[in-house]
Kinemage of the C-alpha trace (Angstrom):
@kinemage 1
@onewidth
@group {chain A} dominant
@subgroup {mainchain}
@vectorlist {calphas} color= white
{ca unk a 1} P 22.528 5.044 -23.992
{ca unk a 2} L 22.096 8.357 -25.174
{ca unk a 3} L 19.395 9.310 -27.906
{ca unk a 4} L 21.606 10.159 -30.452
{ca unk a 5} L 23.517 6.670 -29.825
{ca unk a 6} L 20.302 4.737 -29.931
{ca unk a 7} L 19.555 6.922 -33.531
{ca unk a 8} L 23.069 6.145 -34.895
{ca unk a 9} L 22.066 2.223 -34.128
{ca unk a 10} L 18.967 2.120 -35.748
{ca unk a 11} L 20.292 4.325 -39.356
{ca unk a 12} L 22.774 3.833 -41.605
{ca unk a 13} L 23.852 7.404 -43.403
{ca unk a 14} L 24.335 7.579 -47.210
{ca unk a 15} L 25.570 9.728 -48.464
{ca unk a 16} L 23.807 11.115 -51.803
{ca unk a 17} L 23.999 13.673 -54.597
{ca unk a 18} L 21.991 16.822 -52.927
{ca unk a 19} L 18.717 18.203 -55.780
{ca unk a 20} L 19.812 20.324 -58.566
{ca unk a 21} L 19.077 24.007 -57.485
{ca unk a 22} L 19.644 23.235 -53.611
{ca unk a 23} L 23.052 25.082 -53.424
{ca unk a 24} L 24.366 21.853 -51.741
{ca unk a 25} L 27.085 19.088 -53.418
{ca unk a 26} L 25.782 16.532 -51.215
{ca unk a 27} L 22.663 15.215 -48.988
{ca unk a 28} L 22.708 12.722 -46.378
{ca unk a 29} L 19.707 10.132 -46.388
{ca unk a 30} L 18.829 7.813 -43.565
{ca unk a 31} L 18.107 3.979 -44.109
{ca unk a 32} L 17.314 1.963 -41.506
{ca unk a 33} L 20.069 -0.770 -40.738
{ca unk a 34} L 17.165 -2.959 -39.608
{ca unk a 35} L 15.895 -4.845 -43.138
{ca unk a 36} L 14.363 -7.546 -41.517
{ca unk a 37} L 11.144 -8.107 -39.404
{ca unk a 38} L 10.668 -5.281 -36.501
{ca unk a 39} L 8.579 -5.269 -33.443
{ca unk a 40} L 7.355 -2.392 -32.301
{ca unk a 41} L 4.777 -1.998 -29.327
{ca unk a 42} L 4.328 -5.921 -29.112
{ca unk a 43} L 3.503 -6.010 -32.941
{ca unk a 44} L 5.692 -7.232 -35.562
{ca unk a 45} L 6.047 -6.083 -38.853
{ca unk a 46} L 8.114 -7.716 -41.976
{ca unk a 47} L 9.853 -3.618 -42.934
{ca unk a 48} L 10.090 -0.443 -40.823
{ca unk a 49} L 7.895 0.345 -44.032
{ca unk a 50} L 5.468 -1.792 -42.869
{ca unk a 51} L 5.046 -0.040 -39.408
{ca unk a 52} L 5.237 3.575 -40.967
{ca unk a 53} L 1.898 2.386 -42.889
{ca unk a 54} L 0.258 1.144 -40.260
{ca unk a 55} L 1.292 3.100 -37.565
{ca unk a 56} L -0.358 6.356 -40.234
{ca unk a 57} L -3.428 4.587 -41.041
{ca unk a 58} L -3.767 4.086 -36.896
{ca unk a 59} L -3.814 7.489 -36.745
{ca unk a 60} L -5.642 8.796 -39.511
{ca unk a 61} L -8.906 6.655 -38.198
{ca unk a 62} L -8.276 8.362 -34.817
{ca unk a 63} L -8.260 11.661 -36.727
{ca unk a 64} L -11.258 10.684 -39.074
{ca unk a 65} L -12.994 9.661 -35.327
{ca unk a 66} L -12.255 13.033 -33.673
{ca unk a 67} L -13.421 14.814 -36.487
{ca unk a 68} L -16.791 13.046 -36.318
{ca unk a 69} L -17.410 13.162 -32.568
{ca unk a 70} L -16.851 16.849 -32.636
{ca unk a 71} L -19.272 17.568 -35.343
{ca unk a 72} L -18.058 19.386 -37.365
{ca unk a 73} L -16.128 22.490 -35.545
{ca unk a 74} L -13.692 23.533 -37.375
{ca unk a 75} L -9.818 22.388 -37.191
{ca unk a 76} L -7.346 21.420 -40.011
{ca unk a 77} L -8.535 18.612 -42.032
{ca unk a 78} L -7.567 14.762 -41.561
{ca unk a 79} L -5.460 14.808 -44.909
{ca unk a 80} L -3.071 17.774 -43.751
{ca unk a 81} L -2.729 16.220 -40.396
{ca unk a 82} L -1.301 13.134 -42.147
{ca unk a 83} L 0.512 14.576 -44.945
{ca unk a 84} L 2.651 16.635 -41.632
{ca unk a 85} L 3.404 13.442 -40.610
């Protein structure tokens, strides 16, 4: 199975009006077909939702731990590293 096939499994397209201003008629958005619980990595989780916010706070302790053990030098902060994300 391809990447793109395993992508189209997991989302269903929906097909929205596109933002005033954008120049578009229409966006596409991506829901997961998945509503239910997920496992991921030998965890489960009750929403994909639920593993986005974990999965982020996961790595914005890693982040907040690097930043600590290297004291201070300088490198973009823990908040834009997450909000990139």
């Amino acid at each position: 199975m391809t990447k793109r096939e395993r992508t189209q499994n997991m989302f269903e397209e929906k097909i929205v009006p596109a933002e005033s201003g954008s120049g578009r008629l229409f966006d596409i958005h991506y829901e997961p077909k998945n509503k239910g619980p997920i496992e991921c990595l030998g965890i489960r989780f009750s929403s994909d939702q639920e593993r986005h916010e974990y999965f982020i706070k996961q790595l914005r302790q890693g982040l907040e731990e690097l930043h600590a053990k290297l004291g201070g030098v300088p490198f973009t902060t823990v908040e834009e590293a997450v909000e990139r994300m």
